[in-house]
Every structure is written in structure tokens, then in C-alpha cells.
N, C-alpha and C positions, 0 to 999 in steps of 0.2 A: 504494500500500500504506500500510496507516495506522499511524502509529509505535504502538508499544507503549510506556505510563508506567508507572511506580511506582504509581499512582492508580488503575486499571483494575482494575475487578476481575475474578476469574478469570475469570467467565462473559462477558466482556464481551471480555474478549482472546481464546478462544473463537466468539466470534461473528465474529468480525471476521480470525481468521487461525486457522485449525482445524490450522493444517500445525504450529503452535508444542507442539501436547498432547505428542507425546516429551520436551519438555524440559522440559513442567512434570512428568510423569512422570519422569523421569530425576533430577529434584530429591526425589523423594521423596513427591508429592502423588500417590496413588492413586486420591481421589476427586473426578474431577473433575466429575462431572454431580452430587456431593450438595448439601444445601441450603448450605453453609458456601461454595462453590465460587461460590455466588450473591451471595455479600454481603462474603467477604473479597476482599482486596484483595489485589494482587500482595507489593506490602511488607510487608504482614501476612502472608501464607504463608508468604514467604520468611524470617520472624522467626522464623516457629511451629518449619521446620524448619531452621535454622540456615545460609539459605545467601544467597550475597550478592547484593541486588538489584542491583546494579549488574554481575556477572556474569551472571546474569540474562537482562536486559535485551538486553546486550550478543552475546548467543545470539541471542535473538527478533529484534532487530533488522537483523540481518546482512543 
């Protein structure tokens, strides 16, 4: 299973572990197939909506 970074972007963490979409849902990100899902970044979501990448992560990762 492939770690999940800070660096990855939505689409990219997505590709690679589809089982994760609840908790990027759960955080607040409703759109996850839009263009913005393609190009931002896990860190940058989690800025836009105020939550902590490193909790985060720390979900996805488990």
C-alpha cells in the first residue's frame, strides 16, 4: 500500500487508494472529481478548509 504525503494531490491519492474518499469527504471536500481536486494538493485542501494535515494523514494512513 502506498503511503499517503502532504504532497499528493487529491487526484493522485484517489488513484492510488479510493477507500480514503470518506475522509477526504468527512473533512469537508465535497468535490472530489472537480478540476481543483486535480491540481490541489492534500496541504492545500486541508488549509483551504481549516483542518490538520497531519491528522489527516494520520487517518489515510492507518
Amino acid at each position: 500500500m502506498e503511503k499517503i504525503t502532504g504532497n499528493m494531490t487529491i487526484g493522485e491519492i484517489l488513484e492510488v487508494r479510493e477507500d480514503v474518499a470518506p475522509i477526504l469527504l468527512n473533512m469537508g471536500m465535497h468535490c472530489l472529481g472537480c478540476p481543483s481536486a486535480q491540481m490541489e494538493t492534500l496541504e492545500e485542501a486541508c488549509a483551504v478548509h481549516g483542518v490538520d494535515v497531519n491528522e489527516i494523514l494520520s487517518q489515510m494512513n492507518k
